[in-house]
C-alpha positions in Angstrom: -15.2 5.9 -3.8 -12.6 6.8 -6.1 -10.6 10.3 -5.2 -7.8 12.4 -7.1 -5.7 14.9 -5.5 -4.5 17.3 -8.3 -2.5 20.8 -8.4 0.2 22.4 -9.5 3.6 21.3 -8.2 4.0 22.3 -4.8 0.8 23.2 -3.8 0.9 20.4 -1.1 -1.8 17.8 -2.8 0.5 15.1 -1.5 0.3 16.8 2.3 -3.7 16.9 2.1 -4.1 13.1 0.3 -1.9 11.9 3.0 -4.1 13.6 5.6 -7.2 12.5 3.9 -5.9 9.1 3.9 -5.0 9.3 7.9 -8.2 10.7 8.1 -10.5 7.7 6.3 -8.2 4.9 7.8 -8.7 6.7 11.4 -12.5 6.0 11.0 -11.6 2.2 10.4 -12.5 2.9 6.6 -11.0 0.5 3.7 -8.7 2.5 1.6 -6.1 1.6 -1.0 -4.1 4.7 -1.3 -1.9 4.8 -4.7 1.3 7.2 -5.5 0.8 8.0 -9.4 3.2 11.0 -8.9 6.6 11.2 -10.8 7.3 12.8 -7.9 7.0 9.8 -5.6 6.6 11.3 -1.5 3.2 9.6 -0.7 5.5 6.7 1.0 6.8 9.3 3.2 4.1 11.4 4.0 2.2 8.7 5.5 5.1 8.3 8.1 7.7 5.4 6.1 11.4 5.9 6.4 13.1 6.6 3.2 14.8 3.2 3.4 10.8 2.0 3.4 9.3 3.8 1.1 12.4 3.3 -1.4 11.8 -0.6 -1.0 8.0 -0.2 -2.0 7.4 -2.7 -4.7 7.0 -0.5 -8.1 3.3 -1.3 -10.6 5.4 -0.2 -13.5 7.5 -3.1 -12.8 5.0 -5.8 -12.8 2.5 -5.1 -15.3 3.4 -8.2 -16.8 1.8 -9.5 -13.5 -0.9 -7.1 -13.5 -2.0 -8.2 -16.8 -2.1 -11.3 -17.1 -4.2 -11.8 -13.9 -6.9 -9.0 -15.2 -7.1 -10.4 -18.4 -8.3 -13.9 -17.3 -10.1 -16.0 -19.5 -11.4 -12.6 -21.6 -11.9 -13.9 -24.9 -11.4 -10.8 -26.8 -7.6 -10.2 -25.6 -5.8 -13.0 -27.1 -2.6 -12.2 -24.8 -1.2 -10.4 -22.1 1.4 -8.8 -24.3 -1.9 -7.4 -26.2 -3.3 -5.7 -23.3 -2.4 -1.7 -23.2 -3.3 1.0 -20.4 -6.5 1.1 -21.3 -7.8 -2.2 -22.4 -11.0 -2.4 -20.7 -12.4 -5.4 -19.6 -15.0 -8.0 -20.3 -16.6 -11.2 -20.0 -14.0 -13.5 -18.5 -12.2 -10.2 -17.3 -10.8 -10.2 -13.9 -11.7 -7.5 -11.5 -10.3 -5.7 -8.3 -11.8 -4.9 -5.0 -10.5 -2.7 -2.5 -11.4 -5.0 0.1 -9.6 -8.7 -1.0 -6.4 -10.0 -1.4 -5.2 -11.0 -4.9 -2.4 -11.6 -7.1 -1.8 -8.0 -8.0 -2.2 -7.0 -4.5 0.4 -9.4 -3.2 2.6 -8.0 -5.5 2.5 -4.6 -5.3 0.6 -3.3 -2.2 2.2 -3.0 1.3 0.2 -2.1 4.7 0.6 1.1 6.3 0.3 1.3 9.7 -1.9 4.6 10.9 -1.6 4.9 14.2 -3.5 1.9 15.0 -5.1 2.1 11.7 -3.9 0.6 8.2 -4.1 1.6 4.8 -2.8 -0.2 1.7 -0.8 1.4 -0.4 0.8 0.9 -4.1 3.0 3.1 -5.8 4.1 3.8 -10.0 7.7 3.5 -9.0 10.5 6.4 -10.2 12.4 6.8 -13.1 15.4 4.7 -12.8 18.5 5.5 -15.2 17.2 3.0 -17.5 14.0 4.7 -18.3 15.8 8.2 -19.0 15.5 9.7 -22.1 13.7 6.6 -23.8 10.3 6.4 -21.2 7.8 9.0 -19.9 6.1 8.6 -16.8 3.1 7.2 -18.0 4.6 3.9 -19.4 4.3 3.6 -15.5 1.2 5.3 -14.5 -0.4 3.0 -17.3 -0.3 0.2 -14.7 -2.9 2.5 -12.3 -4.8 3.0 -15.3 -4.9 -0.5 -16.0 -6.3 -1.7 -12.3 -8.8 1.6 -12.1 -10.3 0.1 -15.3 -10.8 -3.1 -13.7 -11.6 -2.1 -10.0 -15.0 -2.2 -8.9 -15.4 0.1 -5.5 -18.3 0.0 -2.9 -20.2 2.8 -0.3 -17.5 3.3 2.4 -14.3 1.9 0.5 -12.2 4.0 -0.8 -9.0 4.7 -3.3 -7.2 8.2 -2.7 -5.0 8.4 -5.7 -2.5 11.0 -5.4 -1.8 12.1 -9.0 1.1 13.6 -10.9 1.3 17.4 -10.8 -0.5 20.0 -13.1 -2.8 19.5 -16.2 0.2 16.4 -17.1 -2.6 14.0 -15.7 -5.0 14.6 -18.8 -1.8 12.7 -21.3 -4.3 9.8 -20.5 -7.7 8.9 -20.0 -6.9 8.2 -16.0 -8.4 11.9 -14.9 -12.3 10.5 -16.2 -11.2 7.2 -13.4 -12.9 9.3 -10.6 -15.8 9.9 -8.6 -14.4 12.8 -6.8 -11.3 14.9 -7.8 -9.4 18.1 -5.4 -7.5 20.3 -6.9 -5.5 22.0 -4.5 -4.7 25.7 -5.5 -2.4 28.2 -3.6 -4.0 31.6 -3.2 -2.0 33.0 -6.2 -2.3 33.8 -9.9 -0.3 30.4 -10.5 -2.1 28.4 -8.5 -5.4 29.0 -9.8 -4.1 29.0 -13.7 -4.2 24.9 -12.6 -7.5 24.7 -12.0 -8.5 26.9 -15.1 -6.5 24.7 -16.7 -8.1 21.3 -15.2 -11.5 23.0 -15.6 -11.2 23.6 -19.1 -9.8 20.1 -20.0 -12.3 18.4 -17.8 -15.5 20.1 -18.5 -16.6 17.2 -21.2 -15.9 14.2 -19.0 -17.9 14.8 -16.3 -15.5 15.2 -14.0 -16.6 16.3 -10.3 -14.2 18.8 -9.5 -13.7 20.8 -6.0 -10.8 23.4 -5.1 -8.9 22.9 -1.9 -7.2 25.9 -0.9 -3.9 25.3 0.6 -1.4 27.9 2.6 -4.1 30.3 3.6 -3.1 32.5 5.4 -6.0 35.3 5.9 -9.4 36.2 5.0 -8.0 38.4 1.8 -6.5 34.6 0.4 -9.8 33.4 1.1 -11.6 35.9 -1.0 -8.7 36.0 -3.6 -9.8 31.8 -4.4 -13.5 32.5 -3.9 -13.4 35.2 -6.7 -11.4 33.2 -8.9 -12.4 29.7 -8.7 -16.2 30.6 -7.5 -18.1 27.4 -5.8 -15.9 25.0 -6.7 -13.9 25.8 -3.2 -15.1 23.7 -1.2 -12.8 24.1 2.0 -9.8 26.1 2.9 -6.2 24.8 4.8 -3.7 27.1 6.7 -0.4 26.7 8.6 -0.6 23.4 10.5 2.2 22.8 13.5 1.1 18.9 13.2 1.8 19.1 9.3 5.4 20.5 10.0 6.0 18.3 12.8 4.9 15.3 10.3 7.5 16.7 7.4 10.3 16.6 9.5 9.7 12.9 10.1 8.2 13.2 13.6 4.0 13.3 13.1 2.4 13.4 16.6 -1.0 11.3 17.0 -3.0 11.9 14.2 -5.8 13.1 16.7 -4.1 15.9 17.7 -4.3 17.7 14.5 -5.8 20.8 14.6 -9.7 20.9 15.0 -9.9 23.3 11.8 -8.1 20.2 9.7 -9.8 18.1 11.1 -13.1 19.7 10.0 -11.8 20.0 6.5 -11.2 16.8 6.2 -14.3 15.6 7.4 -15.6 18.5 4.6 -13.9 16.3 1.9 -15.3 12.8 3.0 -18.5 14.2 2.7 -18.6 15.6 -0.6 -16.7 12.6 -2.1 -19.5 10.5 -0.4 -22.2 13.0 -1.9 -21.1 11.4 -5.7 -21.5 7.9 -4.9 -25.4 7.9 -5.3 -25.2 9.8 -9.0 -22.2 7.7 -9.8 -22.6 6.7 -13.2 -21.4 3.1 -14.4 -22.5 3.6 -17.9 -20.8 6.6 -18.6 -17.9 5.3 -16.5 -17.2 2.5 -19.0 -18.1 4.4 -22.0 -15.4 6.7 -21.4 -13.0 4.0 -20.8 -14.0 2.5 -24.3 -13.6 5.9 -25.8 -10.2 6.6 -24.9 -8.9 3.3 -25.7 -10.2 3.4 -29.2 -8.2 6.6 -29.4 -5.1 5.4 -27.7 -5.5 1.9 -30.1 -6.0 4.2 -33.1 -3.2 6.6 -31.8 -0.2 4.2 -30.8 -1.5 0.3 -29.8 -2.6 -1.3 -33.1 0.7 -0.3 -34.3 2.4 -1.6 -31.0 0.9 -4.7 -30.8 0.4 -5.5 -34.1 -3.2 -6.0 -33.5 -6.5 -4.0 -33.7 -7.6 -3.4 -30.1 -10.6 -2.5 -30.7 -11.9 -6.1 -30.9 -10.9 -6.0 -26.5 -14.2 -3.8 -26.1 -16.7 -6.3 -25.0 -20.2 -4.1 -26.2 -22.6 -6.0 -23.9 -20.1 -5.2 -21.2 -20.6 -2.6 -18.2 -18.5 -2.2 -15.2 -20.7 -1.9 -12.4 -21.0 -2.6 -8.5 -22.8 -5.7 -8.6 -20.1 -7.8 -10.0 -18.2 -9.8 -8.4 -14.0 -9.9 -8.3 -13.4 -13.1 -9.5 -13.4 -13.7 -13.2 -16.8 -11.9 -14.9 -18.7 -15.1 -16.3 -21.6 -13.3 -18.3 -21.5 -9.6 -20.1 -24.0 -7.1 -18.4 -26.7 -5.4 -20.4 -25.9 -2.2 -20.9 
């Protein structure tokens, strides 16, 4: 399964996809968690030192690497320098799976240790003072784009991607990458203008989207979401001792969060799980074909000096049954 946490900034999505995370790895579930925040705490909240989570190797700065082994022996891409964010791919492709070790994970994933329990995670990397004022953030988010494109998930694996804040994740095709996105929302006017905001954006793609409400404090915050965001909230969160306890660098055992987390968590898990039979592969790759004709027309013909649309492979579609190593026949679609 593929899950985004979403929300304004603030609202404590990296909190709840840290939990989530604890949560999945505690049940001795596969899970490559991924930090596409500009804003980059997901290192931290899952219990690194600063001096840790600062030496985390960044994607942004080895997409040469990244590229060059998903591109493989794909006919269609005649180099790596050719491949953009969204270059889908193809026979002779080379795909991910959360449960492997490859070049790209070498690179750029590091184990977390749970409490017993491991996750792997990857992060976009920060700004540095070379990328200010001549970069956005999604020269390095491009790299997330890039492996979600060409990752190829299973029942009971999972990849929590904690996003960057507000409706800033819809400046690429990245938000259509998921089975299962939360949107947390504060009980307040500018919390929920998010997920109006999401909603709108959103409602063409498909997008599964459910509202996690975050620092509730009463039933009046819980009827405040529930009018404006209807059944899209799915669960609720209040104060947590074990969350404050875990901010200030000192996180007890992750089974002694509170039962009510705990439960809400577990609410999550299942509804994510709840996509995987509906998931859609067909619609999954047409949508990553669609927006990187638009980002080729846009900015990457120009770029490269090429017309990328001759990367989209049309017999091609991304689906379970493949393996990881290098696609040796298109698919029917």
């Amino acid at each position: 399964m593929k899950i985004a946490f979403v929300g304004k900034g603030g609202s404590g999505k990296t909190t709840l996809s840290s939990l989530f995370i604890r949560h999945l790895a505690a049940t001795g579930a596969p899970v490559l968690a991924v930090d596409a925040d500009i804003n980059q705490h997901l290192g931290a909240a899952l219990g690194l030192e600063e001096a840790e989570a600062a030496a985390l190797p960044a994607m942004g700065d080895r997409l040469p690497l990244i590229k060059d082994y998903l591109r493989g022996t794909n006919p269609r891409i005649s180099s790596a320098e050719t491949m953009i964010k969204t270059t889908p791919p193809g026979e002779g492709s080379r795909l991910l799976r959360v449960c492997e070790n490859n070049p790209v994970y070498e690179a750029c994933a590091r184990p977390v240790e749970l409490d017993g329990a491991a996750a792997r995670l990857m992060v976009t990397g920060p700004f540095t003072e070379a990328d200010l004022g001549v970069a956005c953030y999604h020269s390095k988010t491009g790299a997330v784009e890039l492996c979600l494109n060409h990752l190829v998930d299973g029942r009971g694996e999972y990849v929590v991607v904690d996003m960057t804040a507000g409706s800033d994740s819809f400046a690429s095709g990245m938000f259509t990458r998921f089975d299962m996105t939360f949107l947390v929302a504060e009980p307040t006017r500018k919390g929920v203008s998010v997920y109006r905001q999401y909603k709108e954006y959103a409602r063409d793609f498909g997008v599964v989207l459910k509202v996690v409400g975050n620092k509730v404090q009463g039933q009046d915050d819980i009827d405040f979401l529930r009018a404006e965001v209807g059944e899209d909230l799915l669960v609720t969160v209040g104060h947590s001792d074990w969350v404050r306890a875990m901010e200030k660098g000192r996180p007890p055992r992750f089974e002694l969060l509170e039962d009510a987390n705990h439960r809400a968590l577990q609410a999550l898990r299942t509804a994510a799980e709840a996509t995987y039979d509906v998931r859609d592969w067909d619609r999954y790759t047409r949508q990553m074909v669609h927006f990187h004709l638009k980002n080729a027309q846009s900015w990457g013909n120009a770029r490269t000096g090429e017309d990328l649309a001759s990367q989209v492979d049309p017999g091609f579609v991304l689906r379970e049954s493949l393996d990881g190593s290098e696609v040796s026949a298109p698919q029917p679609a």
